[in-house]
N, CA, C and O of each residue as an XYZ file, in Angstrom:
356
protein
N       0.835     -1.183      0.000
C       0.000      0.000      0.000
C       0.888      1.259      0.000
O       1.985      1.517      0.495
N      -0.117      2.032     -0.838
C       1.239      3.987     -0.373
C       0.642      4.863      0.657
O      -0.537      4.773      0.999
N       1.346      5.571      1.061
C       0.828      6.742      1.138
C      -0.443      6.738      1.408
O      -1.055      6.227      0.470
N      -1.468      7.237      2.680
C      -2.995      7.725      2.443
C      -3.126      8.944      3.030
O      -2.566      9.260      4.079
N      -3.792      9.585      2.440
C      -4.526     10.819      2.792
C      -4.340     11.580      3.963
O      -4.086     12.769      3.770
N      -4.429     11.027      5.616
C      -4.486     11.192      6.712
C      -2.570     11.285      6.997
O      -1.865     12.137      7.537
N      -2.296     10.083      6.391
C      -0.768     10.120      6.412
C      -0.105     11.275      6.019
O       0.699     11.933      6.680
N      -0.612     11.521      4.587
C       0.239     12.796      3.574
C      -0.021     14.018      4.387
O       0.788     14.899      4.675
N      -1.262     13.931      4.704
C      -2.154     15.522      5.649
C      -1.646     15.405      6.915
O      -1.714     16.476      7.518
N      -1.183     14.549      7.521
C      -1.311     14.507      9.064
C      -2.083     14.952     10.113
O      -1.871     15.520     11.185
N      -3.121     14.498      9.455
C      -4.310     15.298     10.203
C      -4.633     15.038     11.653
O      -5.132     15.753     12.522
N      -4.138     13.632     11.645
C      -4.848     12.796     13.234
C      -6.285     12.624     13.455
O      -7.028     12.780     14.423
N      -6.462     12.174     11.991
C      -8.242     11.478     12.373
C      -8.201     10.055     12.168
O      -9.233      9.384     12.182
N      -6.704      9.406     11.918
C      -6.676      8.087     11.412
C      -7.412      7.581     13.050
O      -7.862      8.414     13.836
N      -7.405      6.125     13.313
C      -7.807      5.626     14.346
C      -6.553      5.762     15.214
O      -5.407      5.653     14.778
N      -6.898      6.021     16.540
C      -5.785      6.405     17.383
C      -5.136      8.010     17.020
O      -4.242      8.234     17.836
N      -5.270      8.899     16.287
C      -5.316     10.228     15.947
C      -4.781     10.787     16.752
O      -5.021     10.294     17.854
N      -3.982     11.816     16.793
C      -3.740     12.839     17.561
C      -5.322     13.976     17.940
O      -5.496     14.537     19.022
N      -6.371     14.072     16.622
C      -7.369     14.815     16.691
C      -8.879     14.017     16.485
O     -10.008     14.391     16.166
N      -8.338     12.893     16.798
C      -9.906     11.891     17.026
C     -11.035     12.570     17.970
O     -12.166     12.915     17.629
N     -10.416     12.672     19.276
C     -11.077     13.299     20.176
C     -11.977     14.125     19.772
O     -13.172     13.834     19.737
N     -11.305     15.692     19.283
C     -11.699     16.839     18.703
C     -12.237     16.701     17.435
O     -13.036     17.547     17.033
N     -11.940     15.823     16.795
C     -12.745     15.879     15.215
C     -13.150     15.227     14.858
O     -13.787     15.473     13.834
N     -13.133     13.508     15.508
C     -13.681     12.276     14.681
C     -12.568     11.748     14.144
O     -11.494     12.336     14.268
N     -12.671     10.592     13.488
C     -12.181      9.503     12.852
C     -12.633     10.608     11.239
O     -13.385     11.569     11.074
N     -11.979     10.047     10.591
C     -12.153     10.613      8.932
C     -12.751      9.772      8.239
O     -12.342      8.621      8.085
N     -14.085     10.364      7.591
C     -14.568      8.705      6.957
C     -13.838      8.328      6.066
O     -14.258      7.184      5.898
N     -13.013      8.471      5.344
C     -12.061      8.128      4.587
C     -11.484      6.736      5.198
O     -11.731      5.606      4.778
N     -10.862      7.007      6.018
C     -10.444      6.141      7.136
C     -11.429      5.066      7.909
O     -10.913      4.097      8.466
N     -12.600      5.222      7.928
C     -13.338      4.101      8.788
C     -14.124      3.380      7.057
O     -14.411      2.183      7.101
N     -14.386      4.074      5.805
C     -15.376      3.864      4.755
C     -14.315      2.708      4.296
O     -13.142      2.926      3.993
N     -15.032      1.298      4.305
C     -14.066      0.592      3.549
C     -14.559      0.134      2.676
O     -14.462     -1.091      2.613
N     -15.043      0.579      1.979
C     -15.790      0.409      0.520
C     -15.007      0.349     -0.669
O     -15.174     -0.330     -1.681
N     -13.885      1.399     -0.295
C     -12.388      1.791     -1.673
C     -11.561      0.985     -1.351
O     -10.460      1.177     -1.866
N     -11.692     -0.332     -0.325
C     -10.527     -0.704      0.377
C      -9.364     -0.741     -1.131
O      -9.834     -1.163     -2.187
N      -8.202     -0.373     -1.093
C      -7.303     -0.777     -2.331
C      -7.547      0.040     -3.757
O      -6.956     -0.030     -4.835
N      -8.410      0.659     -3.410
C      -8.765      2.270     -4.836
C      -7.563      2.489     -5.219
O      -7.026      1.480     -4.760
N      -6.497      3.239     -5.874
C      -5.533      3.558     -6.053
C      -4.295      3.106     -5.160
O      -3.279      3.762     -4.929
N      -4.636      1.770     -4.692
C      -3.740      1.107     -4.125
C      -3.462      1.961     -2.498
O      -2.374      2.164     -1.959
N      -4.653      2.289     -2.065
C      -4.316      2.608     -0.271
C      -5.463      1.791      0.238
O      -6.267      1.044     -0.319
N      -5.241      2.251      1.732
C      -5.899      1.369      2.290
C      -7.571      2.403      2.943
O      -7.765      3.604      3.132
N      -8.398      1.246      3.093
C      -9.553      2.064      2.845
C     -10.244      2.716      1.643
O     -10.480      2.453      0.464
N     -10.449      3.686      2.521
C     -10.912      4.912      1.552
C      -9.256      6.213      1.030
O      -9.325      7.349      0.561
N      -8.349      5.614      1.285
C      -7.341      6.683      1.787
C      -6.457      6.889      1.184
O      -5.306      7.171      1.517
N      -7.210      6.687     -0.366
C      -6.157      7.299     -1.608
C      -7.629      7.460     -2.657
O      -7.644      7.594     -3.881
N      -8.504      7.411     -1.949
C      -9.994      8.137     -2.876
C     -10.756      8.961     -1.962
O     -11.985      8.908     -2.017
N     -10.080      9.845     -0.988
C     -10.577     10.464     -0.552
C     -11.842     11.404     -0.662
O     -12.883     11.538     -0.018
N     -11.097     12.177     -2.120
C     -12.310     12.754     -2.461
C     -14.079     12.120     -2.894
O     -15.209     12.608     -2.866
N     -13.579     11.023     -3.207
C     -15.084     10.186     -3.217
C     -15.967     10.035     -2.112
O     -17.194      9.940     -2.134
N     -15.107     10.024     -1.043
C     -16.081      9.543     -0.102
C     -16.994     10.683      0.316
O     -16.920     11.817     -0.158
N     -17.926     10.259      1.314
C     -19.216     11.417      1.070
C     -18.480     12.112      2.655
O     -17.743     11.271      3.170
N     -18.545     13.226      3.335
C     -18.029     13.698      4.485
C     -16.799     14.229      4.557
O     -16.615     14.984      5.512
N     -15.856     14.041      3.778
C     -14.541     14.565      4.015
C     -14.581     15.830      2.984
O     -13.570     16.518      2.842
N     -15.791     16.113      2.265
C     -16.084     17.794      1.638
C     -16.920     17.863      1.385
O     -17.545     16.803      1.423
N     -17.580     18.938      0.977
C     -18.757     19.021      0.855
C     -18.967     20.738      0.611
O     -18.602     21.536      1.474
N     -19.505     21.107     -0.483
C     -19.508     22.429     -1.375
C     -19.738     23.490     -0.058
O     -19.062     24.517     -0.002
N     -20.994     23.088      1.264
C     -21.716     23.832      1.708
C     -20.770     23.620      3.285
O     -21.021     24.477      4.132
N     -19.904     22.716      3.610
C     -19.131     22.815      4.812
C     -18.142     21.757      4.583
O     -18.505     20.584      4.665
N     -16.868     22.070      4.289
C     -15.773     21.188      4.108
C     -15.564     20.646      5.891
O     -15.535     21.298      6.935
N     -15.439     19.085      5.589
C     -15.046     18.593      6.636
C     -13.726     18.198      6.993
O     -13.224     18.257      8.116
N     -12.983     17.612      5.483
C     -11.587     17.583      5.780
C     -10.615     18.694      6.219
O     -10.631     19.800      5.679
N      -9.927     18.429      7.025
C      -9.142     19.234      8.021
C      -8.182     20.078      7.336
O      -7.235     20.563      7.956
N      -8.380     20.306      5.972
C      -6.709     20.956      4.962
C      -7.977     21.430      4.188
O      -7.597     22.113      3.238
N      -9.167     21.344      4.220
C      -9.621     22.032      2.805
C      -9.821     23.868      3.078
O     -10.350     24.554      2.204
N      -9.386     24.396      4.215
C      -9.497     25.684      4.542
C      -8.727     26.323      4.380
O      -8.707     27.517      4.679
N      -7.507     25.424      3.631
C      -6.212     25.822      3.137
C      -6.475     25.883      1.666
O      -5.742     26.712      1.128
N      -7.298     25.262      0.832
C      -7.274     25.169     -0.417
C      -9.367     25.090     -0.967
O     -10.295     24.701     -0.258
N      -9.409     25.478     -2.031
C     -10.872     25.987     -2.476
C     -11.703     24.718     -2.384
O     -12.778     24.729     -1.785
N     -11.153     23.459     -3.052
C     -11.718     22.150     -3.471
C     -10.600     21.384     -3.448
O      -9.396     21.612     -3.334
N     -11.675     19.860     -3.665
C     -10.134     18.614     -3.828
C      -9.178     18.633     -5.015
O      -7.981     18.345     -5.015
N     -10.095     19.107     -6.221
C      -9.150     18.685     -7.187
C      -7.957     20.107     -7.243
O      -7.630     20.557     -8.341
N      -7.474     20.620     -6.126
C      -6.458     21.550     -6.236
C      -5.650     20.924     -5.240
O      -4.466     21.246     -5.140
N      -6.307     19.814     -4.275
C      -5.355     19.677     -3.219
C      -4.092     18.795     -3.725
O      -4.177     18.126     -4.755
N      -2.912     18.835     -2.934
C      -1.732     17.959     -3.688
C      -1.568     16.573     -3.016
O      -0.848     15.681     -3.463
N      -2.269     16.497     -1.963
C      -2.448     14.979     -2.298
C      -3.321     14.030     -3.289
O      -3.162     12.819     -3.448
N      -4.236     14.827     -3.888
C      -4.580     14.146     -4.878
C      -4.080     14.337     -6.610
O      -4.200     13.677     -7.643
N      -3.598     15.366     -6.288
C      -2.220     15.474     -7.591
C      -0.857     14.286     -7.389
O      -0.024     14.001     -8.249
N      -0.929     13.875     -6.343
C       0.391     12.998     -5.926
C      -0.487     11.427     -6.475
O       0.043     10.720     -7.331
N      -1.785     11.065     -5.879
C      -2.060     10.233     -6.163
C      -2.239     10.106     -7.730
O      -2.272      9.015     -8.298
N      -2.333     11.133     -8.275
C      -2.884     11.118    -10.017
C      -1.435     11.056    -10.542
O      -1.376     10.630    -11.695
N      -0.585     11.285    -10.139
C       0.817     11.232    -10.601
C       1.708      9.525    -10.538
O       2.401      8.885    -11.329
N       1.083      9.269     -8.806
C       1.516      7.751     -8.562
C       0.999      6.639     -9.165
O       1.473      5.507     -9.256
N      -0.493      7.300     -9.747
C      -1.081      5.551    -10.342
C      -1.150      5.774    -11.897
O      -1.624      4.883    -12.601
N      -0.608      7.144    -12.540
C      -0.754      7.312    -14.020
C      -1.861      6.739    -14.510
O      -2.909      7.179    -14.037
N      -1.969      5.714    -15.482
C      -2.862      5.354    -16.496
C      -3.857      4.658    -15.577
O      -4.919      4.395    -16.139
N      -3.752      4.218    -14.025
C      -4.083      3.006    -13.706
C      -4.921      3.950    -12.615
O      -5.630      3.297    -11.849
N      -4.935      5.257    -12.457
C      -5.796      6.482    -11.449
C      -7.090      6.112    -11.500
O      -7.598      5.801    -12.578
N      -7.725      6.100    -10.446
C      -9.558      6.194    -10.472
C      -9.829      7.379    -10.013
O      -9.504      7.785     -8.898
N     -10.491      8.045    -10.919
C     -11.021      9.007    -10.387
C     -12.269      8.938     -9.789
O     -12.760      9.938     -9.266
């Protein structure tokens, strides 16, 4: 597996988190629906898919107040770079 989301961000919503307490678990992180999407674990290299970690009317992920939307953030430029032809968007 590479790299996920929570890892690249360091957010501390993985399980055991530094910011579980204060913010929750990330559904990214508990949604195992993507388990293996772009080769992470979980949801945690398709972040932007999952439903809760943004949202037009209240971003929930913890870095989107740094940036407008997902498709500007650079962890998902890293993931579109790491899986080339083989990317799910």
């Amino acid at each position: 597996m590479k790299i996920n989301c929570w890892d690249f961000m360091n957010c501390g919503r993985e399980v055991d988190g530094s910011m579980v307490k204060s913010l929750g678990n990330c559904p990214a992180f508990t949604f195992t629906s993507f388990q293996g999407t772009n080769n992470g674990f979980h949801s945690g290299r398709y972040c932007w898919y999952v439903a809760g970690t943004y949202s037009k009317t209240e971003p929930k992920c913890s870095h989107l107040h740094k940036i407008e939307d997902c498709s500007k953030c650079s962890f998902l430029k890293l993931v579109k770079n790491e899986e080339g032809a083989m990317f799910q968007s």
